[in-house]
N, C-alpha and C positions, 0 to 999 in steps of 0.2 A: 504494500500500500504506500503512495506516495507521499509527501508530507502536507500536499493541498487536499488530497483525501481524507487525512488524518486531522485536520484541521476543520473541516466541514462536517465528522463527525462526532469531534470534540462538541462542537457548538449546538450540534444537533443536542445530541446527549443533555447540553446542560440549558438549553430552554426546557426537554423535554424534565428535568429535576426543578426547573425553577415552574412551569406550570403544574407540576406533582402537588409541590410546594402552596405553592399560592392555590390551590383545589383543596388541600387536607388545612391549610389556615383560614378556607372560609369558610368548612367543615364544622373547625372547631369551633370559629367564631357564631356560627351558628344556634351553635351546640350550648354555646355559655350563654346566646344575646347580645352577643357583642356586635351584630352587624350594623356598619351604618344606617342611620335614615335614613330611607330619599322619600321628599314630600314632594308634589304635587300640586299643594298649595294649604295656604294656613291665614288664620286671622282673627279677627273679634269683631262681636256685632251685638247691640242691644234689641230686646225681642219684647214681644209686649208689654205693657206699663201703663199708666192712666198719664192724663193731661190735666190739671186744675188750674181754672181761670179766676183770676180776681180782677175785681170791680173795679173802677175808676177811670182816669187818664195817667197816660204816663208820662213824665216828665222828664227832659233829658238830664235835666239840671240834675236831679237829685233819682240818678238811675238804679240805686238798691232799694229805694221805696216798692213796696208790691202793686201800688195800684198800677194799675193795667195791662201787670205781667200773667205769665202761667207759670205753674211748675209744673217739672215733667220728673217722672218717679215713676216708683215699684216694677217698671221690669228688670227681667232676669240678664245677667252680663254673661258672654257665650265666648269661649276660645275655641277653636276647631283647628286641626290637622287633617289632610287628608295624603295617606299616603300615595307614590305613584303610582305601584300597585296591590288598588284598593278591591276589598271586598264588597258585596253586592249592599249588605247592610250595614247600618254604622253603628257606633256606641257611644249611647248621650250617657252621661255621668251625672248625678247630683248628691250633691253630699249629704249630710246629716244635719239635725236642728247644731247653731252655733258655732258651725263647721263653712269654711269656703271650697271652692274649684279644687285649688291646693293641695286636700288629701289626696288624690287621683293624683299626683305629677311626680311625686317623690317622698320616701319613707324617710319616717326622724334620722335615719343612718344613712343616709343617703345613697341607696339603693333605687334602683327603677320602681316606680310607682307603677300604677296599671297602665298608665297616660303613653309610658315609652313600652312596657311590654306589651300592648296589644296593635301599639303602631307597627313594632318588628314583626309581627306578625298578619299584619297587613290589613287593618279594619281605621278606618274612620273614626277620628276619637272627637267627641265634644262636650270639654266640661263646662259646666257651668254655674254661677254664685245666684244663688234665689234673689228674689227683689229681697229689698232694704237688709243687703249685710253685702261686705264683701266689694269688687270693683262697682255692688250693684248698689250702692248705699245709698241711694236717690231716693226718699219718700214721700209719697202727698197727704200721710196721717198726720195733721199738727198735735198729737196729743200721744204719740208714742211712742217719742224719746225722750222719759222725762221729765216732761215739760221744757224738752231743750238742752238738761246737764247730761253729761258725760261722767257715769262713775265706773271706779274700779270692776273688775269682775273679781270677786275673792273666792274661786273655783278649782287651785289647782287638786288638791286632794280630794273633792266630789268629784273629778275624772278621776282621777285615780282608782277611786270607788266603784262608780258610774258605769265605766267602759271595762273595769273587771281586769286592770293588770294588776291586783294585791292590796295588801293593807300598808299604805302608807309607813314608812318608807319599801316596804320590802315588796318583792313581786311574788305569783303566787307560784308554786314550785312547777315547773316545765313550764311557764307562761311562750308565748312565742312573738317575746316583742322585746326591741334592742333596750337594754337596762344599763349601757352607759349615761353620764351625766349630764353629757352632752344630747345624748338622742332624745332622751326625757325632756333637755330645756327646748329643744324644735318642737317635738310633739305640741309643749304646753302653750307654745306661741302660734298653732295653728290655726287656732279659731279667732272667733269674730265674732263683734259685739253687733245686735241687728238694732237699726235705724227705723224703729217705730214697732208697731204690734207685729209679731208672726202670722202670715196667716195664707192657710198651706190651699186654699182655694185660689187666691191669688197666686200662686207659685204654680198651681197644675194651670190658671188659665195659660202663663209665662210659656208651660211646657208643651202645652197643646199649640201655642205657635209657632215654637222654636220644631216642632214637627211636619207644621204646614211648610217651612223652609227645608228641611232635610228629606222630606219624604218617609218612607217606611226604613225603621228605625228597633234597634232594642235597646229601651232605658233601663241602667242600672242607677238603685236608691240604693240608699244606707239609711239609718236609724229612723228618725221621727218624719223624714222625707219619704217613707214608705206609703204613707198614705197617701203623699202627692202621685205619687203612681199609680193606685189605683181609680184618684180622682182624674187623670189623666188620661186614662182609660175610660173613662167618660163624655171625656170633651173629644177626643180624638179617635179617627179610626185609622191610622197611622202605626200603630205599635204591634210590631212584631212578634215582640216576648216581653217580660220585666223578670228582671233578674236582684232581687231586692236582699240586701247583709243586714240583717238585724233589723228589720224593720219595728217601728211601736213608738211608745211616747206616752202610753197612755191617752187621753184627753188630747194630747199634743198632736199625737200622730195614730190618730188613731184605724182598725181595720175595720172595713166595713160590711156589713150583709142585709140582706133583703128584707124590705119590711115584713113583720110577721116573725120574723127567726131570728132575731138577736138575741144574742146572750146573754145571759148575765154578765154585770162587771165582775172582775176576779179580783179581789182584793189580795194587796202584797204589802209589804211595809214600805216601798216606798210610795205608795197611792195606789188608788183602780185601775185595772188596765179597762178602759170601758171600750167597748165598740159603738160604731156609729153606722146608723139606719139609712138606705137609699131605698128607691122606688124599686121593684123585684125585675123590670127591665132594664132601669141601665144597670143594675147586678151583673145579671146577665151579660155584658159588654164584657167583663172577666172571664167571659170562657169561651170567648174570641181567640186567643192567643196562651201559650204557655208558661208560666210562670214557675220561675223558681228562688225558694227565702234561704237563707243560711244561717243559720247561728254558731256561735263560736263554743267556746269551753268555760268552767267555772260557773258555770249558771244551776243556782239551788234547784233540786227535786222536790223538796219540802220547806215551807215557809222558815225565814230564818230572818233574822234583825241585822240584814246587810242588806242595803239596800239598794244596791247594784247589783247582787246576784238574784234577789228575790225579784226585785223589777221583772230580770229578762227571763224568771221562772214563767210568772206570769204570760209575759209577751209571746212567750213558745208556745203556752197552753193554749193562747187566744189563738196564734197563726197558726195551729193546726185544726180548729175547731173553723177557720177561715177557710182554708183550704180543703176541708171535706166537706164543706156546702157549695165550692166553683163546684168540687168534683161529681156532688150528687147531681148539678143541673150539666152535667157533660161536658167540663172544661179540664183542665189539665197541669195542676199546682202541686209541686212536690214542697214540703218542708225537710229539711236537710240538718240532723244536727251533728257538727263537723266530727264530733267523738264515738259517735256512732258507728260514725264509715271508719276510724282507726285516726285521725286526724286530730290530735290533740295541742288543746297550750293556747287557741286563739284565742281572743280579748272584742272587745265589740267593735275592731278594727284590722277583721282578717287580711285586710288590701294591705292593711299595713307591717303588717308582723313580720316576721326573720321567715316566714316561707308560703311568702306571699305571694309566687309563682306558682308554687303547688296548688292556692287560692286562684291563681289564673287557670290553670291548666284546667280543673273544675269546670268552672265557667264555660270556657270554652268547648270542654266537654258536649255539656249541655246543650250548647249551640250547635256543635257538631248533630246530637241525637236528634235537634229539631229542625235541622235543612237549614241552618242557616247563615254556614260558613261559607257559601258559593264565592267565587270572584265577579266582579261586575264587568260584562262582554266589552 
């Protein structure tokens, strides 16, 4: 062999090692999540909200006076990603009561939130901050912030409680949430103070539009937003699935069923979890679409004077007493509780926890079992 031969397949040889190479590193990068993004396009947009006009003339001179301005409030603030290549349905996110966009983007430890692991795998993401909290803190209630003062929230240790990582200071043994000092001070700067009354009809009108814009869609809730997804399911015939993590609130957030067949409230030490009454037809609009609730771990069997675990005792009892009234009128609601299936240690913030993919992968799952992983043509 001559030495211009031997040379031509040197070179061969070592692209063919360097495209080996670069094939088994996008492999792994796969394999860990590591793969770049590529968007498509991405941005923010405000979606419905009220207008309130006030009276008078306006005058340049003195242009912070109200008369004969409006204000413009209570819709919902919307960040959207859509990958290049995107799936056929996308995923709106709404957080929890007190909670913003935020939890969906990234864990106290700053690990991928759901926000980047379900963009690497190629869906549509859209979270969004309910009206009056959050980038959406715009209100037209003049009577519920307050009367206008800003105080303190003195709340760290009722999360602590609340959302079921332990008893202050300590966590509860296999808990599945980062326990450095640091990850705790993120966590507890995550929420957000709301700008006037909560009030989760207003948030499902928000969501019902932000659906008119996206088309067919499956909403994932968390906690006392649970209820805005089924009242969402109401206003909207846009919803694919809802896929809800802890839903309840009691009063707050509460589940609801058809007149005639509501349940009793279940009393817990920290309040009733009460349900709330609709017409037996738009009931029925829940069994349109498949739903699935998750609950996490640490949550009492038996009434107890913790009033974090006994709360989401309650909340389980309700949503499964929820879900086998979809299922008697022919709809399709599983309740899921994570220690059941062998998944232990989660806290009332599975997306967030130290195996919160495992939390994804779930998910996904689901979506898979329900047709509704497809690519968009």
């Amino acid at each position: 062999m001559n030495r211009k031969s031997l040379s031509l397949n040197v070179v061969i040889c070592m692209m063919a090692i360097a495209a080996a190479t670069a094939c088994s590193g996008e492999r792994a990068a796969e394999a860990t999540g590591n793969l770049p993004i590529v968007l498509k396009e991405q941005g923010s947009f405000s979606v419905g909200g009220r207008v309130v006009e006030h009276g008078g003339r306006f005058d340049m001179a003195h242009c912070y006076d109200a008369n004969g301005q409006s204000a413009y409030g209570d819709h919902a603030c919307v960040y959207y990603q859509i990958p290049a290549k995107v799936r056929k349905y996308p995923l709106v996110f709404l957080h929890g009561g007190g909670m913003t966009k935020r939890c969906w983007s990234t864990t106290p430890d700053g690990r991928d939130g759901f926000q980047n692991i379900f963009l690497r795998r190629g869906y549509g993401v859209y979270l969004v901050d309910q009206p009056r909290i959050g980038e959406a803190g715009g209100t037209t209630d003049a009577d519920g912030n307050h009367k206008g003062r800003i105080v303190p929230a003195y709340n760290s240790r009722a999360k602590f409680t609340l959302f079921r990582l332990g008893e202050w200071p300590d966590f509860y043994t296999g808990v599945q949430f980062p326990k450095d000092s640091a990850s705790v001070d993120q966590f507890l700067r995550q929420g957000a103070m709301t700008i006037g009354a909560e009030n989760r009809d207003l948030t499902a009108d928000a969501m019902a539009a932000l659906l008119d814009k996206t088309g067919s869609a499956v909403l994932v809730t968390h906690s006392a937003n649970g209820t805005v997804g089924w009242r969402t399911a109401l206003r909207s015939d846009s919803l694919k699935a809802i896929v809800a993590y802890e839903p309840g609130g009691g009063r707050f957030g509460p589940f609801i069923f058809p007149k005639g067949e509501v349940p009793e409230a279940i009393p817990t030490y920290w309040g009733p979890i009460e349900p709330m009454e609709v017409e037996r037809e738009e009931f029925m609009k829940l069994t349109n679409f498949p739903i699935v609730i998750y609950y996490g771990d640490n949550i009492a069997t038996e009434p107890v004077t913790d009033a974090g675990r006994d709360q989401w005792r309650g909340e389980l009892q309700m949503a499964r007493l929820f879900a086998e009234t979809i299922n008697r009128y022919g709809g399709d609601c599983t309740v899921i509780h994570l220690p059941d299936i062998g998944i232990k240690g989660n806290t009332h913030f599975p997306f967030l926890d130290l195996n919160n993919v495992e939390i994804a992968d779930l998910l996904e799952k689901f979506l898979q079992e329900k047709g509704l992983t497809g690519f968009a043509n």
